[in-house]
N, C-alpha and C positions, 0 to 999 in steps of 0.2 A: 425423599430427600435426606432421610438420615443417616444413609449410604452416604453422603457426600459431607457432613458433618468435620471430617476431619482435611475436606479435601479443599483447598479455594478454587472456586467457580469464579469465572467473570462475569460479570453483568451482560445480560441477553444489549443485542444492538439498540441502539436508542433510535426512536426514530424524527426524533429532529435533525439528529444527524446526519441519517438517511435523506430525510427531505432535502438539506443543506447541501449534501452531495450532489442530490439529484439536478439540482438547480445551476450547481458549481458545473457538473459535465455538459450543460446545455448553451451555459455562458462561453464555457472553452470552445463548442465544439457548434457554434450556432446553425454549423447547417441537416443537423438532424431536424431541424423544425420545418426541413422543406416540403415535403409528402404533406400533412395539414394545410400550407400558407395552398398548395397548389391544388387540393382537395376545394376547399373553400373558396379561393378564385373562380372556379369553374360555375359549382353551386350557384355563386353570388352573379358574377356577369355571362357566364354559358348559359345555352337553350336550356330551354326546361320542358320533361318529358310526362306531360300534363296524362290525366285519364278523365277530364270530365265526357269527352265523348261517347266514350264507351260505358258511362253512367248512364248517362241521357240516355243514350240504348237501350239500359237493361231497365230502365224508366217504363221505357213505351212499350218496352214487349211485356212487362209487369204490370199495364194498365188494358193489353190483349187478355190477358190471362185474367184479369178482372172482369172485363167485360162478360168471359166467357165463363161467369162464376166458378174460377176452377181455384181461387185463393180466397178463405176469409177474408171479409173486408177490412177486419182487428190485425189480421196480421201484414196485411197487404200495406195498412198506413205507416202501422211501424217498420216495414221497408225500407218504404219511400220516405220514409222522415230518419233513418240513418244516411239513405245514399243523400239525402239532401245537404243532410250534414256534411258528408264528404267533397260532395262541391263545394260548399264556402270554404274546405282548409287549402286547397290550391296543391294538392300533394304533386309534390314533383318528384316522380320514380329514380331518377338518379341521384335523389339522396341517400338510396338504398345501395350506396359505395363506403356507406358508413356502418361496418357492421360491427356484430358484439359475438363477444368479447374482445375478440381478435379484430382489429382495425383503426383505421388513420383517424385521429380526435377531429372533429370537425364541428366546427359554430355555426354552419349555414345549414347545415340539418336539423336545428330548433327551428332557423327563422325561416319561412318563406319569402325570399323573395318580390315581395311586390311591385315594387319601381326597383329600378338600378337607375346608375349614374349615365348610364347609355339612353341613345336614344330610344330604343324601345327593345318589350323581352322578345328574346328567339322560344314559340310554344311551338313545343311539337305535342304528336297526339297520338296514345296507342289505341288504333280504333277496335282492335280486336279481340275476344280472350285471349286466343292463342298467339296474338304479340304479347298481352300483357303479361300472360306467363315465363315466356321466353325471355321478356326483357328482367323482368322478376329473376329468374336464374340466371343470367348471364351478369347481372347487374351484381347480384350475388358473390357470384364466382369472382367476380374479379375484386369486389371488396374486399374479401378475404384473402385473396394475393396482394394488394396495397396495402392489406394490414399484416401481413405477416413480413414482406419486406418493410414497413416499417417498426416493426418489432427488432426484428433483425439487426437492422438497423441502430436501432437507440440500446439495445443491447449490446451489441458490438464498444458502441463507445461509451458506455456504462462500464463496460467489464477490461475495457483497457486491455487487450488481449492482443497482440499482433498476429498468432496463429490463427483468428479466425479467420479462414478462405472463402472461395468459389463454392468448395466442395462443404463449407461448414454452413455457409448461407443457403445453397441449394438443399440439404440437409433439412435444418433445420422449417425454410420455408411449406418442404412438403409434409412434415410431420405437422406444422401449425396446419394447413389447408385439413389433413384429418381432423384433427382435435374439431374445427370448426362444422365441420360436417357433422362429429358425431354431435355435438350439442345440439343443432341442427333437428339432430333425432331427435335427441333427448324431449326436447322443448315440442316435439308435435309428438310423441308418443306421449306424455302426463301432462303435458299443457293443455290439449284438446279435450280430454276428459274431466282435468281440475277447474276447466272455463266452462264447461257442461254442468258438471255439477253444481259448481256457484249459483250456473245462470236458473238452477231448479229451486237451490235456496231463495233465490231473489223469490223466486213464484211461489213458494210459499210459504215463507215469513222474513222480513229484513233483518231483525235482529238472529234471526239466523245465521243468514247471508252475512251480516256483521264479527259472528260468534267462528265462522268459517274463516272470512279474514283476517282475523286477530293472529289464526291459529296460524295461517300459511306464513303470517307476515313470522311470528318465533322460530316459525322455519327456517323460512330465507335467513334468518339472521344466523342461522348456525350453518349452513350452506355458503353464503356470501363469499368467505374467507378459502374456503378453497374454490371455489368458482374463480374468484379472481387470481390467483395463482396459480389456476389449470396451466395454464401453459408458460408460466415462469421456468419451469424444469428444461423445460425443450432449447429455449435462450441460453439458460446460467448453466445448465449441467448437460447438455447436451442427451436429455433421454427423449425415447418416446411419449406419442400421448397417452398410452397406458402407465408406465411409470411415470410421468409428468403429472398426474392427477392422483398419483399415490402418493406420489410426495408432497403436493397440497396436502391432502386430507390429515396427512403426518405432521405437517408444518401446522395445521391448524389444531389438532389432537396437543399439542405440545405449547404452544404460544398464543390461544384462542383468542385471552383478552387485551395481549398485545397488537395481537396483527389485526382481530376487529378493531380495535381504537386507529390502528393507522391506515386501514381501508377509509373508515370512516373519516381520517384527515384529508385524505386524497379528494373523498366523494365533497367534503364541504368546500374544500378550497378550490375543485375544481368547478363547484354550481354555485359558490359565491359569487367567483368572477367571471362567470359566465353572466350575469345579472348586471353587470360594469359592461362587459363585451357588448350585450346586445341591448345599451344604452345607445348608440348612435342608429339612424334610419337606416336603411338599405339602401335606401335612393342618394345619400351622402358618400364621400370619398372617406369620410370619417370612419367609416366600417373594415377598411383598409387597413388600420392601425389595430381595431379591434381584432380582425383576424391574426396579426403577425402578434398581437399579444396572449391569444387565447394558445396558439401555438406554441408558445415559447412554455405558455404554466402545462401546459397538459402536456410534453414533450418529457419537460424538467418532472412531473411527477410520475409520469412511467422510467422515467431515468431511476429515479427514488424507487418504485415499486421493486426492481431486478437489481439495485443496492442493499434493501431490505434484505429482499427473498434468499441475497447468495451469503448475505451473514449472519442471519435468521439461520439458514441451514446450515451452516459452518459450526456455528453455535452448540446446535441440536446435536450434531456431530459427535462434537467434542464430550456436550454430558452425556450422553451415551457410552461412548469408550469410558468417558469416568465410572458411569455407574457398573458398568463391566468389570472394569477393572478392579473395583471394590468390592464385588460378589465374588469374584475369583479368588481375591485375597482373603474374604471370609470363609468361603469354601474351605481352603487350602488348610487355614487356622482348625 
């Protein structure tokens, strides 16, 4: 900074401003909020695509394979006392339209469903691995196309841009669908193994296990910020997801403890009111208003997220050329 001692810098973007923004394009432009309101409709009064069946199955052929002492009886309980657990959560596979990073905000992915204001639910049932799978991928796939056209989307009317087209949305949508895949990887390549190792910790000792998680959590904390930005680039500057993820990592190298404080605004204000949201029943019409509000906040703060991101790097930009331009001028001297 003492390259720039003689030079006046503007103040990095503030981010209440941002947020205020975010907020301001969602009021002007209310109908980005529609992809959520119709995500969450579905959720809330659509069939719901149950798996206890195919539990119960792997129940009894898991109580064959007992019989035939071919599974310790220690490990065979604690099986059966996870998949048990998994019956009482009522998981309905088509809330697997809500995916991450990339995807449509949605409040009926907390809740299950128990009653609706209908006369009764529509349960369907994947009786098979090989539906459950398929439904698993496909459910997938298409999450990631509703969430990248609605990226798209609230980007478009964030950035106020009239050139963005057919050929800018089509663009753009395909390079999100990478970006999500490769995380995709990412996350079963060192997730599978960091979940193995934990689970060795747990066996033997907790505060282990405890001394492990502390660790990974300081992680993610230095991670988070460009995670959440992966795919701003793709939106606001129109790059790939290889340079879209370098310009995170840059944005965050450069603005850490700004852009964590404004991740972290996002994250609390959107699980605050998430807490208000999923105050009324499911079985109430009341739940209606919570949807078309949850939509509105979480719309308005990815509006904010790709307001930050593009003056944030605008910013960065600029002290850059400055500090450039002052080594040159020292050089020169």
């Amino acid at each position: 900074m003492n390259l720039l001692q003689n030079e006046e810098i503007s103040p990095p973007p503030g981010i209440i401003s941002s947020l205020k923004a975010g907020f301001d394009i969602t009021a002007n432009q209310i109908g980005i909020i529609l992809l959520p309101v119709l995500l969450d409709v579905f959720l809330w009064l659509g069939p719901q695509l149950r798996i206890e069946k195919l539990i119960r199955l792997f129940l009894a052929q898991l109580s064959s394979l007992a019989n035939e002492n071919l599974i310790p009886v220690a490990e065979l309980q604690r099986i059966q006392e996870t998949l048990n657990e998994l019956l009482t959560l009522n998981i309905n596979l088509y809330s697997l339209l809500r995916t991450f990073p990339i995807g449509v905000s949605s409040l009926m992915g907390l809740s299950v469903p128990g009653e609706t204001p209908l006369a009764e639910l529509n349960i369907q049932q994947a009786e098979t691995g090989f539906s459950f799978f398929l439904w698993v991928g496909a459910l997938s796939f298409a999450g990631w196309v509703l969430g990248s056209i609605y990226f798209a989307w609230v980007a478009k009317a964030s950035l106020q841009k009239e050139e963005l087209d057919l050929n800018w949305f089509a663009k753009v949508i395909l390079q999100a669908l990478f970006l999500s895949i490769f995380w995709l990887i990412v996350l079963i390549t060192f997730g599978t193994p960091l979940l193995l190792v934990f689970s060795i910790f747990m066996q033997i000792n907790a505060g282990l296990a405890q001394v492990a998680l502390f660790l990974s959590l300081l992680f993610a904390m230095w991670i988070i910020v460009p995670i959440f930005f992966s795919a701003h680039g793709i939106f606001v500057k129109n790059e790939n997801l290889f340079r879209s993820m370098v310009s995170s990592f840059n944005l965050a190298r450069f603005t850490l403890p700004t852009s964590s404080f404004f991740v972290i605004c996002v994250a609390v204000l959107s699980q605050g009111f998430n807490i208000l949201w999923l105050t009324p029943s499911t079985s109430s019409w009341m739940m209606g208003v919570s949807i078309l509000g949850h939509a509105f906040i979480t719309t308005s703060l990815l509006a904010a997220s790709f307001i930050y991101y593009r003056d944030m790097s605008a910013w960065i930009e600029m002290l850059l050329e400055k500090i450039n331009s002052q080594k040159a001028t020292s050089a020169q001297a």
